[in-house]
Backbone as XML, in Angstrom:
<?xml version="1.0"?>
<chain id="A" units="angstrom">
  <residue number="1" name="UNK">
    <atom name="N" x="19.842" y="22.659" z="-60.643"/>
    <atom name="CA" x="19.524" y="22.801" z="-59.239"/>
    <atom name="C" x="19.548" y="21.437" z="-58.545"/>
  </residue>
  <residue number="2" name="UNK">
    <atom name="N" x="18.726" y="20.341" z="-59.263"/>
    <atom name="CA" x="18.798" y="19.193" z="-58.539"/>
    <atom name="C" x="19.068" y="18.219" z="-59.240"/>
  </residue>
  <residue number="3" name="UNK">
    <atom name="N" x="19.947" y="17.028" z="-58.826"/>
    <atom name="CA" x="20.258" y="16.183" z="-59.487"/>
    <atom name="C" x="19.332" y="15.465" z="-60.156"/>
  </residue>
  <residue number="4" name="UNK">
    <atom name="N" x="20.257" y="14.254" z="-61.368"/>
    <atom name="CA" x="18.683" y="13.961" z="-61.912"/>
    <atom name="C" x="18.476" y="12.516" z="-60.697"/>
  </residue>
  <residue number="5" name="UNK">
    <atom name="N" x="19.531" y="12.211" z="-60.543"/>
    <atom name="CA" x="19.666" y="11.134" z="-59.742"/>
    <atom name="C" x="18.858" y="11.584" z="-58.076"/>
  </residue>
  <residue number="6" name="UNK">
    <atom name="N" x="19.211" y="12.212" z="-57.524"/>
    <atom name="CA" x="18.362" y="12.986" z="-56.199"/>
    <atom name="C" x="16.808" y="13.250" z="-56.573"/>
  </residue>
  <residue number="7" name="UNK">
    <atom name="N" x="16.442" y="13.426" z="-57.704"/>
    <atom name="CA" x="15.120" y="13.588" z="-58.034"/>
    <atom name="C" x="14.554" y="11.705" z="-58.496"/>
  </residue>
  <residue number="8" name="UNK">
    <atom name="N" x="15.294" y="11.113" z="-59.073"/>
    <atom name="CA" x="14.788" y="9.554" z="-59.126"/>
    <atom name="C" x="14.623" y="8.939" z="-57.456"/>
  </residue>
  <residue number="9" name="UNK">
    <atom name="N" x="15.733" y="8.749" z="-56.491"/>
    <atom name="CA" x="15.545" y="8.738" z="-55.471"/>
    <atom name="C" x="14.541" y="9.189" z="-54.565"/>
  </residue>
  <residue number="10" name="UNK">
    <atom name="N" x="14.002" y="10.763" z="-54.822"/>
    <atom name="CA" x="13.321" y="10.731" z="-53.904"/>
    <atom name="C" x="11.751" y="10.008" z="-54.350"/>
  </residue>
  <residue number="11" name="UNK">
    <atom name="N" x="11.799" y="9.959" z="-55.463"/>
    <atom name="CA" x="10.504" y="9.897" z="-56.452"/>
    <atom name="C" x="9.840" y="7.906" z="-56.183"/>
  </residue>
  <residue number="12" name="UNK">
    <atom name="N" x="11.729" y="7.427" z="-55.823"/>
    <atom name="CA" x="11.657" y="6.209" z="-55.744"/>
    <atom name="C" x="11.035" y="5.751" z="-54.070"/>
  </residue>
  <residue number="13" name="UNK">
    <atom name="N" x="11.394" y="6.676" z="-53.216"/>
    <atom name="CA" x="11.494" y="6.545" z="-51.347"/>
    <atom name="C" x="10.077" y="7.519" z="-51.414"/>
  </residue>
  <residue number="14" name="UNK">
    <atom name="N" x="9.149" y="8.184" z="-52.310"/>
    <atom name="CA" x="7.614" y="8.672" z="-52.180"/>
    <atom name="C" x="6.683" y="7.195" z="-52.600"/>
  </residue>
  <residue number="15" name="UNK">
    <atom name="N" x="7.569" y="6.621" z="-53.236"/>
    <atom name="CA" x="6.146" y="5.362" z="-54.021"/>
    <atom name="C" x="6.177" y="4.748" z="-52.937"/>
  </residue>
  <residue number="16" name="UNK">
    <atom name="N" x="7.429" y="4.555" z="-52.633"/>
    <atom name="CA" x="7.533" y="3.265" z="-51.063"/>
    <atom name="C" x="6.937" y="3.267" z="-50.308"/>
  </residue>
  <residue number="17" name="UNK">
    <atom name="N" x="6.810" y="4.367" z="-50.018"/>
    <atom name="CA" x="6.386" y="4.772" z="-48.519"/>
    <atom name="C" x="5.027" y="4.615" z="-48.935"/>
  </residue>
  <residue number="18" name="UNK">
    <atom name="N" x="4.149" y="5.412" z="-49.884"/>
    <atom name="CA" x="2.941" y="5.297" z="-50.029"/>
    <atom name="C" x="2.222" y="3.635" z="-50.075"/>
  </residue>
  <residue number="19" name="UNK">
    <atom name="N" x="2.873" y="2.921" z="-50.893"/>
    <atom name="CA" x="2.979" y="1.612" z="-51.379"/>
    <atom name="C" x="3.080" y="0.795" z="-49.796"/>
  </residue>
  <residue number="20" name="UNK">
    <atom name="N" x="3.823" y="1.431" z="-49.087"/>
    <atom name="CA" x="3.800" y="0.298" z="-47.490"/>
    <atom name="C" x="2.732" y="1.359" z="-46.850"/>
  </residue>
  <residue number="21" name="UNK">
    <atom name="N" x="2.347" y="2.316" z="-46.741"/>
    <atom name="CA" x="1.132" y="2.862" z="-45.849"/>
    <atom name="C" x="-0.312" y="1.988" z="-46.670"/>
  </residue>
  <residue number="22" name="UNK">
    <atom name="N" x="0.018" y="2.037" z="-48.031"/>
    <atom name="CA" x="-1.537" y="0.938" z="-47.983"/>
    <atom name="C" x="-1.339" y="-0.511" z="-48.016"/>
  </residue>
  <residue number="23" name="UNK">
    <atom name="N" x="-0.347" y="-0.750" z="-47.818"/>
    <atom name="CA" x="-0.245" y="-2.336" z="-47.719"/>
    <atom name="C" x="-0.653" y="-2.810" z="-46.475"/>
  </residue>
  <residue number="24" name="UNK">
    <atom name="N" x="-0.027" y="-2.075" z="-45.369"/>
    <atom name="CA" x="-0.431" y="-2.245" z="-43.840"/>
    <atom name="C" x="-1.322" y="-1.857" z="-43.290"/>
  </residue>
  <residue number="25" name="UNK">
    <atom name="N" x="-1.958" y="-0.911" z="-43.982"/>
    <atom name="CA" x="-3.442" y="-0.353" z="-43.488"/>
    <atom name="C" x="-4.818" y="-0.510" z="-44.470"/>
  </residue>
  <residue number="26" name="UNK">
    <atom name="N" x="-4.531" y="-0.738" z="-45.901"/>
    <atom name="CA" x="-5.870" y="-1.383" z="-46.705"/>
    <atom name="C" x="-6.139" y="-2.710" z="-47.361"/>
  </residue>
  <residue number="27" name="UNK">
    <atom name="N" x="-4.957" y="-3.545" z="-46.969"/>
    <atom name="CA" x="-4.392" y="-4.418" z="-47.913"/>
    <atom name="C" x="-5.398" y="-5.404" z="-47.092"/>
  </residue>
  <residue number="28" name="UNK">
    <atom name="N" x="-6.274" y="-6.253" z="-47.577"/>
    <atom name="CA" x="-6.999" y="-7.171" z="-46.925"/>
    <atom name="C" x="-7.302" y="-8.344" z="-47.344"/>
  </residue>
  <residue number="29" name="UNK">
    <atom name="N" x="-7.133" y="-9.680" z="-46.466"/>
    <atom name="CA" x="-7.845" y="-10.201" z="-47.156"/>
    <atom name="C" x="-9.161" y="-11.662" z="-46.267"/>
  </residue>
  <residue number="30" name="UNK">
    <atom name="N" x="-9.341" y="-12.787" z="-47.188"/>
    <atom name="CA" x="-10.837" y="-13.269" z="-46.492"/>
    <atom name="C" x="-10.305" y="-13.615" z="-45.130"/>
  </residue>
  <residue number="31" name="UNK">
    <atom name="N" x="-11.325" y="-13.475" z="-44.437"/>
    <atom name="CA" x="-11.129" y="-13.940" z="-42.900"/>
    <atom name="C" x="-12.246" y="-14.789" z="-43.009"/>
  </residue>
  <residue number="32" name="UNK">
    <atom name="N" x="-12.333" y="-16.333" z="-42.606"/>
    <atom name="CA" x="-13.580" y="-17.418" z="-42.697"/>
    <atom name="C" x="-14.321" y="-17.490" z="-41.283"/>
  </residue>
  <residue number="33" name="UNK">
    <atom name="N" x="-15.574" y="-17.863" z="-41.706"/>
    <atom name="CA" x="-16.602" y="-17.396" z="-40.315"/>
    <atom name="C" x="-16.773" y="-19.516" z="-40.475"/>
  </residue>
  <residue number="34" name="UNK">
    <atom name="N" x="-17.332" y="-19.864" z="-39.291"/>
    <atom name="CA" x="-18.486" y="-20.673" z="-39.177"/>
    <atom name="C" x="-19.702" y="-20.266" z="-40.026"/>
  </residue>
  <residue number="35" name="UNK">
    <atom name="N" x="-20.358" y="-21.577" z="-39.907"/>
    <atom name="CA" x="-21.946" y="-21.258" z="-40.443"/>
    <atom name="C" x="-22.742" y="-20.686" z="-39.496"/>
  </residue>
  <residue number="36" name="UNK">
    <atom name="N" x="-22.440" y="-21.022" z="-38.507"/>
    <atom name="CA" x="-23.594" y="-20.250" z="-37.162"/>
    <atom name="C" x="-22.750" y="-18.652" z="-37.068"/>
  </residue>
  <residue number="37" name="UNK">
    <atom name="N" x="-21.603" y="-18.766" z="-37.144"/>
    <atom name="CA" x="-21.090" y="-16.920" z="-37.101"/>
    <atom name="C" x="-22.231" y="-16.168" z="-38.256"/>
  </residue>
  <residue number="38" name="UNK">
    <atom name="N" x="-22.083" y="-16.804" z="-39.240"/>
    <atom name="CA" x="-21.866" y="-16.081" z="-40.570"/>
    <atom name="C" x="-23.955" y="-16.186" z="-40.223"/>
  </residue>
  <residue number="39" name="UNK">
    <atom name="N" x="-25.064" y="-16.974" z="-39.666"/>
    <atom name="CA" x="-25.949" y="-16.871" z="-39.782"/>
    <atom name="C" x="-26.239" y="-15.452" z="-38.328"/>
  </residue>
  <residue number="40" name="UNK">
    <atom name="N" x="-25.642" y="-15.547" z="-37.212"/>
    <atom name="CA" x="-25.705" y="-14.852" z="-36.204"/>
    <atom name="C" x="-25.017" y="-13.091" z="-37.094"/>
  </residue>
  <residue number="41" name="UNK">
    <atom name="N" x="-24.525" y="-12.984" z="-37.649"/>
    <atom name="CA" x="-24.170" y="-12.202" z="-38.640"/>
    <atom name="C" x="-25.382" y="-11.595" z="-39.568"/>
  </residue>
  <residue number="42" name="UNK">
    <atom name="N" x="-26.265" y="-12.450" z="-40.236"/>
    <atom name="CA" x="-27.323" y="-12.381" z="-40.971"/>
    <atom name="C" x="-28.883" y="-11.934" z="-39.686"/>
  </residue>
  <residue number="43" name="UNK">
    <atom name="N" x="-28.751" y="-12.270" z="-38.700"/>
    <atom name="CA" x="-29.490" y="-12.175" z="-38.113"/>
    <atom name="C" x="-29.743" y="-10.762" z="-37.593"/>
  </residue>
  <residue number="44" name="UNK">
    <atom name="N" x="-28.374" y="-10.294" z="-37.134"/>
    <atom name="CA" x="-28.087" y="-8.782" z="-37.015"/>
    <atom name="C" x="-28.812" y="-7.896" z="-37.884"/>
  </residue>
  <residue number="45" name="UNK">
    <atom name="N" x="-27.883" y="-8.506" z="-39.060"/>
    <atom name="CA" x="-28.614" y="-7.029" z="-40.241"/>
    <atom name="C" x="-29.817" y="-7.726" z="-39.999"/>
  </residue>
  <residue number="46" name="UNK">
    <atom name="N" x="-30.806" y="-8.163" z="-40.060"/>
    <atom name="CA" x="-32.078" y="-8.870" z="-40.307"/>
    <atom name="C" x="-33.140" y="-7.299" z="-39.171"/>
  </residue>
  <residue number="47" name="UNK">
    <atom name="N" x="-32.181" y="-7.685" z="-37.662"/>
    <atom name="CA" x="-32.592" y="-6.911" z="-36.929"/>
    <atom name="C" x="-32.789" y="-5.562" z="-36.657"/>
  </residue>
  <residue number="48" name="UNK">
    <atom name="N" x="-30.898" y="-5.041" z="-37.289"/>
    <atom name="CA" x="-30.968" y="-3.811" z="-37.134"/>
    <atom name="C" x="-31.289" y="-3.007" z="-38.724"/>
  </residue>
  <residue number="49" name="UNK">
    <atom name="N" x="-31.491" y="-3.702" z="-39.962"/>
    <atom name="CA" x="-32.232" y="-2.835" z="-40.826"/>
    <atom name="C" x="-33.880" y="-2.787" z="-41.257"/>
  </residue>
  <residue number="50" name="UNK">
    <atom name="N" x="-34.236" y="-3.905" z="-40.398"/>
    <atom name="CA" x="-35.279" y="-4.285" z="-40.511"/>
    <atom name="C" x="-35.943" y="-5.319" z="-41.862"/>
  </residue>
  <residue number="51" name="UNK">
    <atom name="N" x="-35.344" y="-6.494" z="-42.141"/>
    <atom name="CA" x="-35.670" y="-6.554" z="-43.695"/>
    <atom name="C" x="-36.254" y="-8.040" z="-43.002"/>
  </residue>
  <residue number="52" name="UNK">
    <atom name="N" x="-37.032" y="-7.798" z="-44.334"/>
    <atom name="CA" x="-38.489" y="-8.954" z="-44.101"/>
    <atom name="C" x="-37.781" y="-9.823" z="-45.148"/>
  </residue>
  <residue number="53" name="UNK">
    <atom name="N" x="-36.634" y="-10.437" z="-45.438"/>
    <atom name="CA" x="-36.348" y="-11.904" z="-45.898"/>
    <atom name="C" x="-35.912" y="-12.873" z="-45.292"/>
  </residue>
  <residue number="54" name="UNK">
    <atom name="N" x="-36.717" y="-13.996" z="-45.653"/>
    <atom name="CA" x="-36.272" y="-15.473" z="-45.059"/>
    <atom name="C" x="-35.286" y="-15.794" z="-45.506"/>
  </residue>
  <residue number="55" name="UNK">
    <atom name="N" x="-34.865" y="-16.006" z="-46.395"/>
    <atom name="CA" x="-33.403" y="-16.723" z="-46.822"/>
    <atom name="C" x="-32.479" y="-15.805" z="-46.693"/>
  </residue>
  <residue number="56" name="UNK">
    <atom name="N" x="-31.097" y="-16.713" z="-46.441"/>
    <atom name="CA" x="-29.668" y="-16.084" z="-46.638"/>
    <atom name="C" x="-28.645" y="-17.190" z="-47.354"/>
  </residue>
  <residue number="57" name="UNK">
    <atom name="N" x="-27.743" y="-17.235" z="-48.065"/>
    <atom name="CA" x="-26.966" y="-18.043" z="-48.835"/>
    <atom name="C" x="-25.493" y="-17.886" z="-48.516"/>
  </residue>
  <residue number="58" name="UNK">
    <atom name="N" x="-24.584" y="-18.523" z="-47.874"/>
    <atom name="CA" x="-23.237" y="-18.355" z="-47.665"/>
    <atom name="C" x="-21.962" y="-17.934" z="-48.793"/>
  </residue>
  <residue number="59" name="UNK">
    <atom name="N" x="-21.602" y="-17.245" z="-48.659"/>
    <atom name="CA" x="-20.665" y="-16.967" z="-49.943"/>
    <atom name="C" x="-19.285" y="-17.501" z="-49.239"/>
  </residue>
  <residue number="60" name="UNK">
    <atom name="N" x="-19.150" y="-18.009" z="-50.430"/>
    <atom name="CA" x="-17.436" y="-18.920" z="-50.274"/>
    <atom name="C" x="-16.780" y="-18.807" z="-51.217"/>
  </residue>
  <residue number="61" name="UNK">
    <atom name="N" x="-15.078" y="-19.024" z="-50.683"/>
    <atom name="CA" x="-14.199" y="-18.901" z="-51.385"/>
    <atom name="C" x="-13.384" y="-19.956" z="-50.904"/>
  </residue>
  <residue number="62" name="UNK">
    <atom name="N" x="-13.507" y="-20.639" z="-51.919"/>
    <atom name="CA" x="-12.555" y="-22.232" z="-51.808"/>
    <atom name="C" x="-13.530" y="-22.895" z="-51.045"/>
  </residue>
  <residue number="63" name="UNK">
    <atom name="N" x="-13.399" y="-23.556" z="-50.245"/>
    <atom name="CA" x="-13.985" y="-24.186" z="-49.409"/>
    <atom name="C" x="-14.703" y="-23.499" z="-47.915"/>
  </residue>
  <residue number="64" name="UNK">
    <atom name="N" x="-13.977" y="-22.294" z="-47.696"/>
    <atom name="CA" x="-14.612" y="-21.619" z="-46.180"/>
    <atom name="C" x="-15.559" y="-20.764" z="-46.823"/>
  </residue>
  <residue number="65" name="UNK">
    <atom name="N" x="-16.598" y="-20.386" z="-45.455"/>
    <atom name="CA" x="-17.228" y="-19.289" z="-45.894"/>
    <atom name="C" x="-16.717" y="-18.072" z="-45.269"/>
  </residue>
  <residue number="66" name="UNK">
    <atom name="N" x="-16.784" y="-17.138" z="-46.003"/>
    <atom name="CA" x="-16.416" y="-16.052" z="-45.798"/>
    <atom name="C" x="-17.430" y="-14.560" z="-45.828"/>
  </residue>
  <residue number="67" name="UNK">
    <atom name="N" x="-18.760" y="-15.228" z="-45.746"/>
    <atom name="CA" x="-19.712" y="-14.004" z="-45.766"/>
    <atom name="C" x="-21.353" y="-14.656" z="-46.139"/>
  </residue>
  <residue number="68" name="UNK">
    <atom name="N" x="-22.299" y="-13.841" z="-45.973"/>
    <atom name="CA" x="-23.230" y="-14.659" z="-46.436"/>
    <atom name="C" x="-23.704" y="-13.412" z="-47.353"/>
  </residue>
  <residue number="69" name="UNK">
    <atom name="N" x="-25.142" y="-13.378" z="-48.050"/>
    <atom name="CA" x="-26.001" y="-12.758" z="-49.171"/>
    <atom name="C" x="-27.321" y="-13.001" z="-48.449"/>
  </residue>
  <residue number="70" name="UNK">
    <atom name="N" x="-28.320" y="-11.818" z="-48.112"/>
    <atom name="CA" x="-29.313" y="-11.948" z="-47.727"/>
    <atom name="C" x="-29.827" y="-11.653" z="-48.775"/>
  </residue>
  <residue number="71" name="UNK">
    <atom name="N" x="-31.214" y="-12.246" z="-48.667"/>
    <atom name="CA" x="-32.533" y="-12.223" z="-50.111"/>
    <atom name="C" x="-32.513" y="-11.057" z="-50.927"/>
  </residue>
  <residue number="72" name="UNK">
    <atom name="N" x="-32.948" y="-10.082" z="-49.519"/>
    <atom name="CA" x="-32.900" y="-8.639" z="-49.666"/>
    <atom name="C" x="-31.957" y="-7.742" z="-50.898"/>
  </residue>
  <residue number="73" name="UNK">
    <atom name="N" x="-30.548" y="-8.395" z="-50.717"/>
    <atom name="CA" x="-29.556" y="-7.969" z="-52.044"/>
    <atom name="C" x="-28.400" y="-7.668" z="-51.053"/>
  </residue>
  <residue number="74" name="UNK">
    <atom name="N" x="-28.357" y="-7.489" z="-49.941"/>
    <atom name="CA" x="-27.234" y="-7.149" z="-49.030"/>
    <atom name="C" x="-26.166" y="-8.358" z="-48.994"/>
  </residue>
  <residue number="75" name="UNK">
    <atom name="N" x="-24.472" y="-7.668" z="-48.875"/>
    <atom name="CA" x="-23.611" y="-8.750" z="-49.275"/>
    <atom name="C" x="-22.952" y="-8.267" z="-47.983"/>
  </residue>
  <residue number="76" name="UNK">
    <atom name="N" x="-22.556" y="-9.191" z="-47.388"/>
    <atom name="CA" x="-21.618" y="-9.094" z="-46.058"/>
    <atom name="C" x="-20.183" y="-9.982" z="-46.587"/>
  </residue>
  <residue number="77" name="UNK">
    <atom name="N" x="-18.957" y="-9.579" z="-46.471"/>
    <atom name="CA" x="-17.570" y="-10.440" z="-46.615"/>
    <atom name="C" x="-17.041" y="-10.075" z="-45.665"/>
  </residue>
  <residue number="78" name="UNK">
    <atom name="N" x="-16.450" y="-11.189" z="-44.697"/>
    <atom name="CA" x="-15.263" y="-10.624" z="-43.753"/>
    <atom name="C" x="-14.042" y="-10.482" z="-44.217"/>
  </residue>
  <residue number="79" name="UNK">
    <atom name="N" x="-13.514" y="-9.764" z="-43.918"/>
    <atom name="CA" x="-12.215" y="-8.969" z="-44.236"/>
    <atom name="C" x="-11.476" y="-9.054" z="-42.769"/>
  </residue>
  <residue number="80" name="UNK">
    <atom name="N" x="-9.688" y="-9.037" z="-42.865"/>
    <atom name="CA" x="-9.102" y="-8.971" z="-41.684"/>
    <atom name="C" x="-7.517" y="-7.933" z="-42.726"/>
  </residue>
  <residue number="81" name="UNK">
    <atom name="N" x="-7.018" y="-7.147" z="-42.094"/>
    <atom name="CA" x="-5.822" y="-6.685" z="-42.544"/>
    <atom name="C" x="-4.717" y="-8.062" z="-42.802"/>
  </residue>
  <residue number="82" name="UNK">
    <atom name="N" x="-4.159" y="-7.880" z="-43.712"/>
    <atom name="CA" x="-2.914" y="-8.644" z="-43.923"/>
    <atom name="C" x="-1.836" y="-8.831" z="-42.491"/>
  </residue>
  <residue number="83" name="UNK">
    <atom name="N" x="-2.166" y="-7.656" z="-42.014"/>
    <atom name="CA" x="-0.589" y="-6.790" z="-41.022"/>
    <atom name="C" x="-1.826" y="-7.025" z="-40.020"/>
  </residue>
  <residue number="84" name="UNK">
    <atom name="N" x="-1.695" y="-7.765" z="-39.183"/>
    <atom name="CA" x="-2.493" y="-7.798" z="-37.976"/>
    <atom name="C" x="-1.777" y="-7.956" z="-37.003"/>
  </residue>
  <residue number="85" name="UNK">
    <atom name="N" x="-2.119" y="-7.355" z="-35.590"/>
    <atom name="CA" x="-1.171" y="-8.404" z="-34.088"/>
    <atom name="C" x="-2.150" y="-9.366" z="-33.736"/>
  </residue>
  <residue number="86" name="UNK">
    <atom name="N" x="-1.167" y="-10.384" z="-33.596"/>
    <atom name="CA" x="-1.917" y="-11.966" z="-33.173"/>
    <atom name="C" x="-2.232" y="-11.581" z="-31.587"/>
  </residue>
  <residue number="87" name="UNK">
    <atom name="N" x="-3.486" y="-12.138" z="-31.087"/>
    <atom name="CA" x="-4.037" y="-11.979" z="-29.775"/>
    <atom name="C" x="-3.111" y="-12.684" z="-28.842"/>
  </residue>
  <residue number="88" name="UNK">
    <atom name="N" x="-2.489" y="-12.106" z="-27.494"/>
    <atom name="CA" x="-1.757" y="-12.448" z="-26.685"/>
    <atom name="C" x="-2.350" y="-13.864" z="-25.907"/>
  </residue>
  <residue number="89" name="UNK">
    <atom name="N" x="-1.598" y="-14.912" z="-25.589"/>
    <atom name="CA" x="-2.125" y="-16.278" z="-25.336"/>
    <atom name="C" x="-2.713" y="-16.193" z="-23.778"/>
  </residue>
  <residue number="90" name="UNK">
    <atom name="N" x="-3.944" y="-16.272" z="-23.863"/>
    <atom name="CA" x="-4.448" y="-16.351" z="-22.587"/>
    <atom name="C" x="-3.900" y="-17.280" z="-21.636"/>
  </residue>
  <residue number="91" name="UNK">
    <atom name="N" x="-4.125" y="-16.959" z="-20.099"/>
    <atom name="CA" x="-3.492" y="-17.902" z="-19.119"/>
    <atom name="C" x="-4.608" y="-18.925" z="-18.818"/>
  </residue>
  <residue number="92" name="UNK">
    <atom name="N" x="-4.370" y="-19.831" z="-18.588"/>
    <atom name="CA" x="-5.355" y="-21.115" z="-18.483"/>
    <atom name="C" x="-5.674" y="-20.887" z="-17.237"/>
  </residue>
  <residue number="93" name="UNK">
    <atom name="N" x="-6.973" y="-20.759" z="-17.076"/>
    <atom name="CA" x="-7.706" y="-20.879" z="-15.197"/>
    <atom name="C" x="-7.353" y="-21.642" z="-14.387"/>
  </residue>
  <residue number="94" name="UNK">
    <atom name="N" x="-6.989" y="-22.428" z="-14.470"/>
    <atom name="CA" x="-6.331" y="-23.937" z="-13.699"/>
    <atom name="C" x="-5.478" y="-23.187" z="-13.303"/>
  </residue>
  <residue number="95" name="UNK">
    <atom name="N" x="-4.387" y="-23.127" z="-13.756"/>
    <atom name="CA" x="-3.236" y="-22.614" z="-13.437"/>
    <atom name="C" x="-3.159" y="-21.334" z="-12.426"/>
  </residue>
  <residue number="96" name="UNK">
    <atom name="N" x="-4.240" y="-20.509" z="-12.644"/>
    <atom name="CA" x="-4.105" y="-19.099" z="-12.642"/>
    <atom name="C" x="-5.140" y="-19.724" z="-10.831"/>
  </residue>
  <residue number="97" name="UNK">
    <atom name="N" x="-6.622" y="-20.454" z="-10.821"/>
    <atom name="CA" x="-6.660" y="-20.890" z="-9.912"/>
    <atom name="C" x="-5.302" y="-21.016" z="-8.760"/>
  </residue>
  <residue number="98" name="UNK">
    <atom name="N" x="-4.864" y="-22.401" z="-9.270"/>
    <atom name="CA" x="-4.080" y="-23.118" z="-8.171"/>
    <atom name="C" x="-2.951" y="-22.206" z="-7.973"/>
  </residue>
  <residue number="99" name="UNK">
    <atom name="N" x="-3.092" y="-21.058" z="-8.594"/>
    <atom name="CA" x="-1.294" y="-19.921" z="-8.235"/>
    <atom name="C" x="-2.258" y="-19.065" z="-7.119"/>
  </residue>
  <residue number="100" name="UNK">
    <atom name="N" x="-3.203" y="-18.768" z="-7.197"/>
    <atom name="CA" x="-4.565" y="-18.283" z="-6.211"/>
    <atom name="C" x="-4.329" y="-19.061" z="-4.964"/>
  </residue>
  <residue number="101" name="UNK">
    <atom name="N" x="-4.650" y="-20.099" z="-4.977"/>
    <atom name="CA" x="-4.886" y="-21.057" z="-3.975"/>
    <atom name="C" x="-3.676" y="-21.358" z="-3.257"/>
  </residue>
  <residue number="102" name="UNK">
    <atom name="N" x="-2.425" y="-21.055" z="-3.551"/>
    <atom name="CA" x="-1.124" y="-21.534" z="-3.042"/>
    <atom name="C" x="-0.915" y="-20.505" z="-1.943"/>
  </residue>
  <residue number="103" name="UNK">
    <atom name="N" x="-1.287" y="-19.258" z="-2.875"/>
    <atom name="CA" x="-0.625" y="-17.797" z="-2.243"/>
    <atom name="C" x="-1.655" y="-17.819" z="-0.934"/>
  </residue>
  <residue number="104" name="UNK">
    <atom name="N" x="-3.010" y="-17.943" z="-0.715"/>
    <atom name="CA" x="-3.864" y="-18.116" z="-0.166"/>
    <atom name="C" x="-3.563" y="-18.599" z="1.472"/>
  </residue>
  <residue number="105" name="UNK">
    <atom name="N" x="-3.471" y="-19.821" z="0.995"/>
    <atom name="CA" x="-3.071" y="-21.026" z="2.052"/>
    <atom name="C" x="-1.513" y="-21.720" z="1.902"/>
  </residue>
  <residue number="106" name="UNK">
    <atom name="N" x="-0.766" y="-20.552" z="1.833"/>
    <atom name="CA" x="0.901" y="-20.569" z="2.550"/>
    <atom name="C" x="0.795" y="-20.469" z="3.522"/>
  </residue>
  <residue number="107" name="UNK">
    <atom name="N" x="1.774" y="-21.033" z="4.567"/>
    <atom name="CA" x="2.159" y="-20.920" z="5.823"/>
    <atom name="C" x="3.395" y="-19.948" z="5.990"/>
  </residue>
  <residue number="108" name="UNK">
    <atom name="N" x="3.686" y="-19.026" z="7.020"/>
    <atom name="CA" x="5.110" y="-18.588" z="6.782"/>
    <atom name="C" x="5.308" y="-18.802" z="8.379"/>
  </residue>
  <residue number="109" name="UNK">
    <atom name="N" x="5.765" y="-19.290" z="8.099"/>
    <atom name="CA" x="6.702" y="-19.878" z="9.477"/>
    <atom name="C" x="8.179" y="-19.470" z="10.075"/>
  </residue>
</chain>
């Protein structure tokens, strides 16, 4: 009924596909905070679970931090997708001002 070759193919174009749906959608890896992110971070959970510990300890990988460890036992890591869109480059106010200010106070003569 079916080839053996048409059955390797499709068997080969099912892994793919599966194999690029989690690459682009689970595939992750560290995203590095500051020390004041990563404590403003700790402060949160502090707030919204209610936990009565003083200390928190930064967890790192290589040299950045990438999460902290509250007393409590709670582990926070930031994570970012591999496959991300980079944020579009904001326009500088200056600019965006004085294009304001031109249109403003034109003369049309």
């Amino acid at each position: 009924m079916f080839d053996p070759l048409e059955i390797l193919l499709f068997t080969f174009w099912t892994i793919f596909v599966v194999y690029a749906t989690w690459y682009f959608t689970s595939a992750k890896h560290y995203a590095p905070l500051t020390y004041t992110e990563a404590k403003i971070l700790w402060s949160i959970h502090k707030q919204s679970v209610k936990c009565n510990s003083k200390k928190w300890k930064p967890i790192k990988r290589g040299n950045k931090i990438v999460g902290y460890e509250c007393e409590c036992g709670y582990k926070h890591v930031q994570k970012r997708p591999l496959v991300s869109n980079t944020p579009l480059p904001t326009v500088h106010q200056g600019k965006m001002e004085n294009n304001v200010f031109n249109k403003l106070h034109t003369s049309y003569e």
